[in-house]
GUPAFI-742376 format. One line per 10 residues: number of its first residue (from 1); their letters; for each residue x, y, z of C-alpha. Coordinates in Angstrom, 3 decimals. Each point is the difference from the previous one (the first is absolute). Last residue first. Example, Ala and Ser with C-alpha at 12.3 -4.5 7.8 and 13.67 -1.06 7.14 Angstrom:
residues 2
2 = SA = 13.670:-1.060:7.140 | -1.370:-3.440:0.660;
end
This chain:
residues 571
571 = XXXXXXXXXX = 105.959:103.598:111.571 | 1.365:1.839:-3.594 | 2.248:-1.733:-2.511 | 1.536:2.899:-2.258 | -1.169:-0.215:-3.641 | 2.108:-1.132:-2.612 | -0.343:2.725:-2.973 | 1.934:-0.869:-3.317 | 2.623:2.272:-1.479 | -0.424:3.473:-1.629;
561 = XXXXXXXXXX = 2.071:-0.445:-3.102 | 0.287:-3.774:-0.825 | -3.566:-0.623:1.308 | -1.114:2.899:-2.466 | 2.119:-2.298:-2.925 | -1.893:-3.032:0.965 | -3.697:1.610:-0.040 | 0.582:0.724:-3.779 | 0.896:-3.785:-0.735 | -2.615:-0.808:2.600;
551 = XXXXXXXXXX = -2.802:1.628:-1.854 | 1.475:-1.022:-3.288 | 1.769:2.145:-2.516 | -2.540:0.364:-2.840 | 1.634:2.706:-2.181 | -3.014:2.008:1.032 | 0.505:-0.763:3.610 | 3.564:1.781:-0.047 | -1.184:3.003:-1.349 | -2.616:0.191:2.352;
541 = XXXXXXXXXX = 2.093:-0.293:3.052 | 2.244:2.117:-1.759 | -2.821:3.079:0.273 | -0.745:-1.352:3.112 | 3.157:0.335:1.902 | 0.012:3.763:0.464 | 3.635:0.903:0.701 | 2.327:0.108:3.204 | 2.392:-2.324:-0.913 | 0.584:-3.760:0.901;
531 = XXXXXXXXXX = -3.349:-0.189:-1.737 | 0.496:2.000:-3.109 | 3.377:-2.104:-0.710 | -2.039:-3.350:0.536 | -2.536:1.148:-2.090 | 2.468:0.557:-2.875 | 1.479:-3.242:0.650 | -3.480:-1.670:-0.420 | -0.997:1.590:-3.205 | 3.305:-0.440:-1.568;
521 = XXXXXXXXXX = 0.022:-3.973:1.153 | -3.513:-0.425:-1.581 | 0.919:1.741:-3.210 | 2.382:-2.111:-0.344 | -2.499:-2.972:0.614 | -1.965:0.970:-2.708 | -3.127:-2.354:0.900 | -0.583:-3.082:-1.358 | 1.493:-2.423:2.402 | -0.735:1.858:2.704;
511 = XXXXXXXXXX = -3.966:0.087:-0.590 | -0.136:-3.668:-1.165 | 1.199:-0.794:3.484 | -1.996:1.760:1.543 | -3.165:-1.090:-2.325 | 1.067:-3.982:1.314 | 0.302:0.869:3.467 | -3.598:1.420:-0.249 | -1.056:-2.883:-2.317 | 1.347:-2.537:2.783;
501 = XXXXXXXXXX = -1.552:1.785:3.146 | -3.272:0.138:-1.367 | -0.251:-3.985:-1.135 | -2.266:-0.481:3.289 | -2.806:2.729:-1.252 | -1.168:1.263:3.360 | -3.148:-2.051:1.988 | -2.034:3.105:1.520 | -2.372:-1.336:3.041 | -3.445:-1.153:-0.162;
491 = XXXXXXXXXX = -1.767:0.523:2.922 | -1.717:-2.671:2.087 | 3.090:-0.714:3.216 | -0.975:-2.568:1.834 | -2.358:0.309:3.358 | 1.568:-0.140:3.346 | -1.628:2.786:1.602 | 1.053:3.155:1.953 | -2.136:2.427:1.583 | 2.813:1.558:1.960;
481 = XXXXXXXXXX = 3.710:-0.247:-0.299 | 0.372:-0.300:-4.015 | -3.323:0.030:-1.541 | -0.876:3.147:1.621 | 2.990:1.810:1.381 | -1.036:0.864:4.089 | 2.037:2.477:1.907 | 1.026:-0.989:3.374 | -0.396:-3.824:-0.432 | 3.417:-0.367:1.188;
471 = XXXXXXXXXX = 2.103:-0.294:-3.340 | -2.180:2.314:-1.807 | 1.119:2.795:3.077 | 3.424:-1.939:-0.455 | 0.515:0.829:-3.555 | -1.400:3.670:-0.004 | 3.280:0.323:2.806 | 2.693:-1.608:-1.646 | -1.188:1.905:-3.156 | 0.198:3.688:1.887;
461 = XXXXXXXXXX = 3.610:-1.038:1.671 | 0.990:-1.337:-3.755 | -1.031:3.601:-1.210 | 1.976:1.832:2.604 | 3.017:-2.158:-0.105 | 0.340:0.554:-4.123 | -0.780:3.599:0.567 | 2.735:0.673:2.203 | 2.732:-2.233:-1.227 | 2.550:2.768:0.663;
451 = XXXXXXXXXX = 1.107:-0.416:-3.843 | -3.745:0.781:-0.975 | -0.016:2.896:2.698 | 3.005:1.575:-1.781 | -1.492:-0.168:-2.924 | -3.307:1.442:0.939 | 1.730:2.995:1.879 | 2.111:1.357:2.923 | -1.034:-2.965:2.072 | -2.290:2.337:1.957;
441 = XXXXXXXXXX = -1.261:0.856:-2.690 | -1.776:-3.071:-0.473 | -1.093:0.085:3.590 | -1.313:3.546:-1.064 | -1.744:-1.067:-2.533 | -1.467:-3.087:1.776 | -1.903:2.151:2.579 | -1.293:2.254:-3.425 | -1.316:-3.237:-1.451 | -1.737:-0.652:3.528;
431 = XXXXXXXXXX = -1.758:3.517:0.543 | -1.421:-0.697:-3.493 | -1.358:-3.511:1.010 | -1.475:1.689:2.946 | -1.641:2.920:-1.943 | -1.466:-2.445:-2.517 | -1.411:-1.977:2.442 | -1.985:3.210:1.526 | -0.863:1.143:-3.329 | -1.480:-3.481:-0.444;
421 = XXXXXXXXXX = -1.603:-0.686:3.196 | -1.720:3.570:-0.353 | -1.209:-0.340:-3.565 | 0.287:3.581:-2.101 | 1.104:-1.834:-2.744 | -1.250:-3.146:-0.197 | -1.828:0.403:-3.689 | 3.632:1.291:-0.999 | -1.780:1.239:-3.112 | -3.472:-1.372:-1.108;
411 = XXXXXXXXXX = -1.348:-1.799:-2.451 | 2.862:-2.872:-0.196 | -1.337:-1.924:2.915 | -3.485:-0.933:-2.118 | 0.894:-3.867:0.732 | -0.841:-0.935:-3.632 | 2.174:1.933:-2.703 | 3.603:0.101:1.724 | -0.297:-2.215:2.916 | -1.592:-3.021:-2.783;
401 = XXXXXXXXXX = 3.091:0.991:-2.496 | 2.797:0.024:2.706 | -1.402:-3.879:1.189 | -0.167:-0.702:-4.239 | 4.025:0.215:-0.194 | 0.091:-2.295:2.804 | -2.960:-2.544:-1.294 | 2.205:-0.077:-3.629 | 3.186:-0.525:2.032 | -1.627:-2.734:1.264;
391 = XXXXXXXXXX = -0.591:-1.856:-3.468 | 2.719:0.884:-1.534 | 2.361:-1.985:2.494 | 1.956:1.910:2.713 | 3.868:-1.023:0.828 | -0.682:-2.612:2.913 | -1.466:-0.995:2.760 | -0.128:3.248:2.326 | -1.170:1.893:-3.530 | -2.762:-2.183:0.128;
381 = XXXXXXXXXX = -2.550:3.057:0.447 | 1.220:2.306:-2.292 | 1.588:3.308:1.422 | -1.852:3.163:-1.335 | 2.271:2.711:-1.380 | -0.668:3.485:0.362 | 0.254:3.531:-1.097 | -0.239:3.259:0.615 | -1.109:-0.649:3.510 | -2.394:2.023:2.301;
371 = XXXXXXXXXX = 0.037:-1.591:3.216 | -3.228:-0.901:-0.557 | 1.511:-1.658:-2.665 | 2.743:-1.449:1.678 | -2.802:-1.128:2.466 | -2.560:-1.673:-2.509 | 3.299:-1.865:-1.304 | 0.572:-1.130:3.512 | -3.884:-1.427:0.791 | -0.081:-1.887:-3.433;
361 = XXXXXXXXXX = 3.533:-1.460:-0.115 | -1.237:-1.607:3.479 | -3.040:-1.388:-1.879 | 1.432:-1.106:-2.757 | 2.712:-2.011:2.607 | -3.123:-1.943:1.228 | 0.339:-2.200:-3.460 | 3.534:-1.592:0.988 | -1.456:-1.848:3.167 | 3.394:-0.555:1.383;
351 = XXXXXXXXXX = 2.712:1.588:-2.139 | -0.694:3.039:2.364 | 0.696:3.668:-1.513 | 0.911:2.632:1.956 | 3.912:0.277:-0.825 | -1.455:1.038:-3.528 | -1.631:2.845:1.422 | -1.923:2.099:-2.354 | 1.917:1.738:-2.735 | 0.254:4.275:0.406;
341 = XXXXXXXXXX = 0.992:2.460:-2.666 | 0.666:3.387:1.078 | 0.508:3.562:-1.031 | 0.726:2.697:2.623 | -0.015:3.196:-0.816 | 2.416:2.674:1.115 | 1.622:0.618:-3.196 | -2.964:0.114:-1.812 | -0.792:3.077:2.050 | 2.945:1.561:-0.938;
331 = XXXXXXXXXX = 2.236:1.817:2.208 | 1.822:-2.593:1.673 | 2.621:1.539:2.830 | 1.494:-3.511:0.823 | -0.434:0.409:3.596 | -3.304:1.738:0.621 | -1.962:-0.691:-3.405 | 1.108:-3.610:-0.663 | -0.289:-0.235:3.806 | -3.743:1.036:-0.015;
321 = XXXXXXXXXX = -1.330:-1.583:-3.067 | 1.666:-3.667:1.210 | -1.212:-0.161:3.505 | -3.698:1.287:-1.373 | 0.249:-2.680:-2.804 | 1.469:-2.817:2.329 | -2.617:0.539:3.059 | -2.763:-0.069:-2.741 | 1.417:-3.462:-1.096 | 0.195:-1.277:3.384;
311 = XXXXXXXXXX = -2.991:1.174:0.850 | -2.047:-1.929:-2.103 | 2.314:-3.136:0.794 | -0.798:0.207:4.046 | -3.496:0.380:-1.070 | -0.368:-3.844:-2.158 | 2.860:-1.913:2.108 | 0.652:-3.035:-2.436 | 2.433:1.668:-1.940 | 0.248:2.293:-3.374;
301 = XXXXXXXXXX = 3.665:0.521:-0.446 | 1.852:3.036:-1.485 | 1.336:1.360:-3.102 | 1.259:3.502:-1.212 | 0.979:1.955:-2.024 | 2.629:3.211:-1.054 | -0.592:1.627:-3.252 | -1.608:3.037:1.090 | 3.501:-0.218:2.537 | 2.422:0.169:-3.275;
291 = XXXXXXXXXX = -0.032:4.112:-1.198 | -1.754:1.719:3.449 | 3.002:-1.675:1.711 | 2.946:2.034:-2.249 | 2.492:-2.682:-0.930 | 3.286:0.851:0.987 | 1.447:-3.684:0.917 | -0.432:1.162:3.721 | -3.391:0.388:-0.960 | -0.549:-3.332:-1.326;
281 = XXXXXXXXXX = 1.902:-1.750:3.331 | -2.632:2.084:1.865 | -3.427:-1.049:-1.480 | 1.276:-3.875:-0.201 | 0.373:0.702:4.096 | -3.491:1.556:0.020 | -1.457:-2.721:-1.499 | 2.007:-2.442:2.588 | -1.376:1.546:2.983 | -3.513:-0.072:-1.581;
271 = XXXXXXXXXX = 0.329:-3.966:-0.483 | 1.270:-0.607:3.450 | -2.923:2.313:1.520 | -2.775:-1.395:-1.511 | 1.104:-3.698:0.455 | 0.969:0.277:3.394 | -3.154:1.954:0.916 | -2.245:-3.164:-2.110 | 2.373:-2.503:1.724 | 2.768:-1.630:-1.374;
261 = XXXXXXXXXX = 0.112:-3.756:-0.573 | 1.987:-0.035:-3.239 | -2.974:-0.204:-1.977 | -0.416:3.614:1.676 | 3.412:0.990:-1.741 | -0.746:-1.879:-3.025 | -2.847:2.652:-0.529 | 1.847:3.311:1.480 | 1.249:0.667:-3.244 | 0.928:3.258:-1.882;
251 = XXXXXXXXXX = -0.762:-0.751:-3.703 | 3.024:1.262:-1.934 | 0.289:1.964:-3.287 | -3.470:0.566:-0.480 | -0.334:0.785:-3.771 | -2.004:2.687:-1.756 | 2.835:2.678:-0.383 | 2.701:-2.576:-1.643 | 3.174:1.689:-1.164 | 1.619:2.586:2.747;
241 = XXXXXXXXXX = -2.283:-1.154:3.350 | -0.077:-3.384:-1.022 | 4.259:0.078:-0.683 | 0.242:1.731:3.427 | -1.888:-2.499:1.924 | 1.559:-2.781:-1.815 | 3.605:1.273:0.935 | -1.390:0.463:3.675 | -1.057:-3.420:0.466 | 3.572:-1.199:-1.576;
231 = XXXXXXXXXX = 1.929:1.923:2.404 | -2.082:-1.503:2.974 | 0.857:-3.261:-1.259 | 3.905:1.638:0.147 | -0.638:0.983:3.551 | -2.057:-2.754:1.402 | 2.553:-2.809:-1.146 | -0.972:-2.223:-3.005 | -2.043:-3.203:-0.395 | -3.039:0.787:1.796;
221 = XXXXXXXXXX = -3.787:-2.760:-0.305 | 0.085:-0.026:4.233 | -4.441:1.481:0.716 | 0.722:1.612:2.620 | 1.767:2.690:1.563 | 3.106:-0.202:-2.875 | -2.280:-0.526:-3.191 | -2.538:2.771:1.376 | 3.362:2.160:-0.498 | 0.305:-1.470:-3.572;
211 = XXXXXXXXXX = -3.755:1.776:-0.969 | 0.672:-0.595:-4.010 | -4.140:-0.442:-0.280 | 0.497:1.157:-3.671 | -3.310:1.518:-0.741 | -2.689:0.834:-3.233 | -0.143:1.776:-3.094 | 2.425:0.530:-3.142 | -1.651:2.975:-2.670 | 3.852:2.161:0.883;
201 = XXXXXXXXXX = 2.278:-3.587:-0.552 | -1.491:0.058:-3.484 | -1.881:-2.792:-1.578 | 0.747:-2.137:-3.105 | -0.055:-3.242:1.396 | 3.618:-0.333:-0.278 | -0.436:3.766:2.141 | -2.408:-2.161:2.891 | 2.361:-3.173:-0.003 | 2.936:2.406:0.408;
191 = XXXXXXXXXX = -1.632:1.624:3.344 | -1.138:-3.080:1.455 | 3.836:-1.268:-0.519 | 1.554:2.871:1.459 | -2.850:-0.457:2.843 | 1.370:-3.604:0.711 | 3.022:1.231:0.243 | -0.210:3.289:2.048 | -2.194:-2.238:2.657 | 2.238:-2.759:0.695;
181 = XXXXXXXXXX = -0.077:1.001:3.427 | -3.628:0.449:0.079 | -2.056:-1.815:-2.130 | -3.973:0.135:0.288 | -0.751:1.394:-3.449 | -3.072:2.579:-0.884 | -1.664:0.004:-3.548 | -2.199:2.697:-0.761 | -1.716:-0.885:-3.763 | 0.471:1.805:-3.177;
171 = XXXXXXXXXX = 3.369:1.132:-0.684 | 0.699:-3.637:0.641 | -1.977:-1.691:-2.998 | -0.644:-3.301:1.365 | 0.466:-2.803:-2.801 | 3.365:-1.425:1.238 | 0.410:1.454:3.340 | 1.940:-2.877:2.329 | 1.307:-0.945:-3.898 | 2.026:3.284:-0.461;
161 = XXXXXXXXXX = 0.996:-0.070:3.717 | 1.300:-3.725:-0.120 | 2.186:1.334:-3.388 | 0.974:2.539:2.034 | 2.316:-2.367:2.252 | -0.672:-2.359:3.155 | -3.543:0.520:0.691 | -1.617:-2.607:2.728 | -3.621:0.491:0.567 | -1.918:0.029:3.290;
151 = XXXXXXXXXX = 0.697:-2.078:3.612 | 0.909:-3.334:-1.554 | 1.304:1.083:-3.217 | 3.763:-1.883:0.183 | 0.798:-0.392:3.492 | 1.506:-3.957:-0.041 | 3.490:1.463:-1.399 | 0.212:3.354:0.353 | 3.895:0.608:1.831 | 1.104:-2.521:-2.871;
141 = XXXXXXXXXX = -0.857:2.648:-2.767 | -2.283:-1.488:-2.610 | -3.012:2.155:0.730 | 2.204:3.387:-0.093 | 0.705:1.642:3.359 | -0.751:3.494:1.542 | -1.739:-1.055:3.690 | -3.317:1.264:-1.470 | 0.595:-2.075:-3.490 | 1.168:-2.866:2.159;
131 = XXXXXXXXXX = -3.324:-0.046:2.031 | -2.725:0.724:-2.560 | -1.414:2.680:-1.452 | -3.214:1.344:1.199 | -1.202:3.005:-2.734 | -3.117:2.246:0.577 | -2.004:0.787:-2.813 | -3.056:2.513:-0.552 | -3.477:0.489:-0.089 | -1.462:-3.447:0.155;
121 = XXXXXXXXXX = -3.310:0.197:-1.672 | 0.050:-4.399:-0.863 | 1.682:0.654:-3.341 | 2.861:1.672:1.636 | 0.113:-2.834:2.435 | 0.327:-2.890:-2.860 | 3.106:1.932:-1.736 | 1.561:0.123:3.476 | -0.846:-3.440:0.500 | 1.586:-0.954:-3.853;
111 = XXXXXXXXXX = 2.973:2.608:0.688 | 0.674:-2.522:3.071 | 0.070:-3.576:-1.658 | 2.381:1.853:-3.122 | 1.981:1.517:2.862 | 0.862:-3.441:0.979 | -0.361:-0.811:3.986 | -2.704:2.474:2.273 | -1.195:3.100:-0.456 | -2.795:1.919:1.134;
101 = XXXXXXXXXX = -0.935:3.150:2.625 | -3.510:1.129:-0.911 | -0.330:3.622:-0.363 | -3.900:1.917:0.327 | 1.318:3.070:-0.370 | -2.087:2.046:2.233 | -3.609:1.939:-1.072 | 0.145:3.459:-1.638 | -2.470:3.356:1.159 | -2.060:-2.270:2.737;
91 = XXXXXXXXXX = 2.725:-1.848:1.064 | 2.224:2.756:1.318 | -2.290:3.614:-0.503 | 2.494:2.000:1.388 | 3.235:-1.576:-0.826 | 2.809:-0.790:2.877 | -2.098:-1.580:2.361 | -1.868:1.116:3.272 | 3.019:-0.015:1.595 | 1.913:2.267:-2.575;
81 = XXXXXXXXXX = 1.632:2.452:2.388 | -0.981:2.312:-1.796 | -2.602:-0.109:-2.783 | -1.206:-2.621:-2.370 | -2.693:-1.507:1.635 | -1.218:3.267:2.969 | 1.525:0.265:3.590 | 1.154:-2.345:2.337 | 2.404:1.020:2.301 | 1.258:3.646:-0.745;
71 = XXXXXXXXXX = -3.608:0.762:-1.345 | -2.078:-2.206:2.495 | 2.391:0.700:3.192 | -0.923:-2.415:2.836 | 0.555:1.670:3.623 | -1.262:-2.804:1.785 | -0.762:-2.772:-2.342 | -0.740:-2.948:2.429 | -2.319:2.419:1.648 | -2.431:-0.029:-3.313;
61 = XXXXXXXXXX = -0.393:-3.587:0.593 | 1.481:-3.142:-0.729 | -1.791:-2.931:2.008 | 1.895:-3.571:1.529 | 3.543:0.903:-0.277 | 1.866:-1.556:-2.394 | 4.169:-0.398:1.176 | 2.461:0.038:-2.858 | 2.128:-3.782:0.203 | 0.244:-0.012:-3.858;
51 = XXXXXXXXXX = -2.840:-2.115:-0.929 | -2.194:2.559:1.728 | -0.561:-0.335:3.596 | -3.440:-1.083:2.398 | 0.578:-0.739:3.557 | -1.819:-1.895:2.722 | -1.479:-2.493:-2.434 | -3.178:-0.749:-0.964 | -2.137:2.478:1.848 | -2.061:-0.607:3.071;
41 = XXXXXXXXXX = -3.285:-0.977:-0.632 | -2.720:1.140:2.716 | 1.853:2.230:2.137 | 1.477:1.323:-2.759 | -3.322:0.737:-2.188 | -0.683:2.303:3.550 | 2.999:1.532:0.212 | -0.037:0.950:-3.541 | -3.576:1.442:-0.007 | 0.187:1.888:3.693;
31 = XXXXXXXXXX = 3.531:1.125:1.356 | 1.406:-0.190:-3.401 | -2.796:1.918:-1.775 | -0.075:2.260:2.604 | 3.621:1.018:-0.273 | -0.414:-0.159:-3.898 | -2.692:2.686:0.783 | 1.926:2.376:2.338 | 3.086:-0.037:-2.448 | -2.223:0.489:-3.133;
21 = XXXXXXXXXX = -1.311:2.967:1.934 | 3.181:1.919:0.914 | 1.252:-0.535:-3.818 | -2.901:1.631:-0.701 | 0.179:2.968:2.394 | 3.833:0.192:-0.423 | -1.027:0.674:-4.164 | -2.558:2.415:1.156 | 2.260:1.856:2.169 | 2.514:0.371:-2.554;
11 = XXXXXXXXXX = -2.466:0.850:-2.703 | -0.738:2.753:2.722 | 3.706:1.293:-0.343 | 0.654:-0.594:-3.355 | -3.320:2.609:-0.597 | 1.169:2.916:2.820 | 3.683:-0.523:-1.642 | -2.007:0.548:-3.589 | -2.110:2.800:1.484 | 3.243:2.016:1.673;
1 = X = 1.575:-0.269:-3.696;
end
């Protein structure tokens, strides 16, 4: 015992010996090198930041990590606290999901590009619907008109499901779907696509984004209150958990958060606060944590800012590990993993000089993955112009295939692990997640801070500021504010069949007059019944989608019971 003190003791003495040296040497270096570069060619600027305001110092060294902790810090891929990544071997042992984002008008026009992507080594689907379907109306409704499939495809009833995955066997392929407050819907009609096809609910893969509280801070698509949309998050948390092991009941989203205008620390912390409110609302409903958090995902953006991305994704795994542990008292490891997909920045992308975007998409996907993603989607370079053609989706999808077999950055784990910038940046963006939780807090919660307006002030504060930096000159956009030209736009862009509209009216309308309309009526009353009581909607969610009740039939009768949310105006 008196050998081991004697040993800590002169490891001590080395490690204040090193640390004693570095100091002397930068000193010199400063004094000498630098000062005499400086005197030269003084730097650019008199301050370097991130995007997100975080100051850069000019050299990490060892004495920017004081006191750093490799085990409870860093430590080994696929142990605690994760920030190396979440499997041991990452990319090496199982690339990412490569997961292009599509839709756009008729689901026959959209099945036909996912159809094309699976042949082109896509991995998996990811679902865009369009603006009515996200806000819960049919195509013909009067609050639609002029929306119909502009920003992904437009599904009204099961019969646009069916079609949407004609010829894709579903207990085969991952399919995630960005809808949030119409979530359970949309999923009830995923679900009875997949067993008309045959398939069980158990062999289902994939996500439900169903993040409402992103809805709230940023991104606007609500229609109910925050308690009862709340009500419905937890009812498809609990009928995952029960009936479908493989699925990811919601996708926990900081990505329309930093489209918002949030900043990286904004972004990290916003999303984790609201992962660990979903966690507590499915406790309180009795689940046990270690049964629905494996399940638990999520998805962040991949900006401009190649470090201060890296270590905002390490930042969210170690943040995420440790409270899962410490305040929901996880005891499985899967329950304190965090699972992410990540899309580049579509806020990033210039419609001037269309063909520079690849390169942007480039440098962010090399950072999610870096970052260690699970899996990604690559933004197509006219996606500032309009819904993306074949064409450029093809170069996207092909960016994640050159990083993944060419650049060699997939031989190694965490390859800047260890990296003194890094580990420093991480720390900071850490230290300002945990700032925000207690502002949160503060509030008495993330509800309460939505009604407060907190997060809505704080993000337009953040975009007000980015804006004027680009406004002045401060921070340079290429193509936009710096290196412009006047050149016309070269790329071909996605013409969408004109006659879309008509034939998807037209199938609606086929759709109710066919269907058992008594049925339809006894499927909707009986959800109505289960909603202004305290059961499990989905089960008559799904019951009422296989009569084919409409989206905003079924979205009608939840208005009548919870109400519709009018948000406070905040200054």
């Amino acid at each position: 015992m008196i050998q081991k003190e004697k040993n800590a003791a002169k490891d001590d003495l080395l490690l204040d010996d090193k640390q004693r040296r570095v100091a002397e040497a930068r000193q010199e270096w400063e004094q000498g090198t630098l000062k005499r570069t400086l005197d030269r060619r003084p730097e650019r600027r008199e301050s370097f930041t991130t995007m997100s305001g975080i100051p850069i110092e000019r050299l990490y060294t060892p004495d920017d990590l004081g006191g750093f902790d490799y085990v409870n810090e860093l430590n080994f891929p696929g142990q605690f606290p994760y920030t190396r990544g979440v499997h041991s071997t990452l990319h090496r042992g199982k690339l990412w999901t490569m997961r292009m984002f599509a839709g756009f008008g008729t689901a026959e026009e959209t099945n036909e590009r996912f159809r094309y992507l699976l042949e082109q080594g896509q991995d998996g689907l990811s679902v865009a619907f369009d603006l009515p379907t996200l806000m819960g109306y049919d195509t013909d409704a009067p609050e639609a008109l002029g929306e119909f499939g502009k920003c992904g495809v437009a599904v009204s009833s099961l019969k646009d499901m069916e079609i949407l995955f004609d010829r894709i066997p579903l207990g085969e392929v991952s399919t995630s779907m960005t809808i949030n407050s119409p979530a359970p819907v949309i999923w009830a009609m995923y679900i009875a696509t997949a067993e008309k096809q045959g398939f069980s609910r158990e062999s289902l893969r994939g996500t439900l984004q169903n993040d409402i509280l992103k809805e709230f801070i940023a991104q606007k698509e609500y229609i109910f209150p925050p308690e009862p949309s709340m009500r419905l998050v937890t009812d498809t948390i609990e009928f995952a958990t029960k009936e479908m092991p493989q699925w990811n009941s919601i996708s926990i989203s900081g990505y329309h958060i930093r489209e918002a205008g949030s900043t990286a620390a904004q972004e990290l912390a916003f999303t984790l606060a609201d992962g660990f409110e979903y966690v507590r609302w499915a406790v309180e409903r009795g689940l046990d944590v270690d049964h629905f958090a494996p399940r638990l995902s999520f998805f962040f953006n991949a900006h401009n800012d190649f470090f201060e991305e890296i270590a905002k994704y390490r930042a969210a795994r170690r943040i995420w590990a440790t409270v899962m542990r410490d305040r929901f008292g996880a005891q499985s490891e899967r329950s304190l993993l965090m699972r992410f997909h990540s899309q580049t920045a579509g806020v990033s992308l210039t419609a001037q000089q269309p063909e520079i975007n690849v390169a942007r998409v480039a440098i962010q996907a090399l950072a999610a993955v870096l970052g260690g993603t699970q899996s990604l989607h690559t933004n197509s370079m006219d996606e500032a112009l309009a819904l993306p053609s074949e064409w450029a989706a093809t170069v996207a999808l092909r960016t994640q295939q050159i990083i993944a077999h060419e650049s060699g950055v997939t031989n190694t784990v965490d390859p800047l692990g260890g990296s003194y910038f890094v580990e420093a940046l991480t720390r900071q963006i850490e230290a300002e997640a945990y700032d925000y939780f207690e502002r949160i807090e503060a509030f008495g919660g993330v509800l309460p801070a939505i009604e407060h307006g907190f997060f809505q002030r704080e993000i337009s504060e953040a975009a007000y500021r980015y804006q004027r930096e680009l406004d002045r000159k401060d921070r340079l956009m290429v193509g936009a504010n710096a290196f412009a030209d006047d050149q016309p736009v070269k790329i071909p862009i996605l013409d969408m069949d004109p006659q879309g509209y008509e034939r998807q009216v037209a199938r609606l309308n086929q759709v109710r007059e066919e269907r058992d309309n008594e049925a339809v009526g006894a499927a909707l009353q009986a959800l109505k019944e289960a909603a202004q009581g305290d059961q499990n909607t989905m089960p008559f969610l799904i019951d009422a989608v296989k009569t084919y009740a409409s989206l905003g039939e079924i979205i009608d009768v939840l208005r009548e019971v919870f109400g519709e949310y009018q948000e406070p105006i905040w200054f």
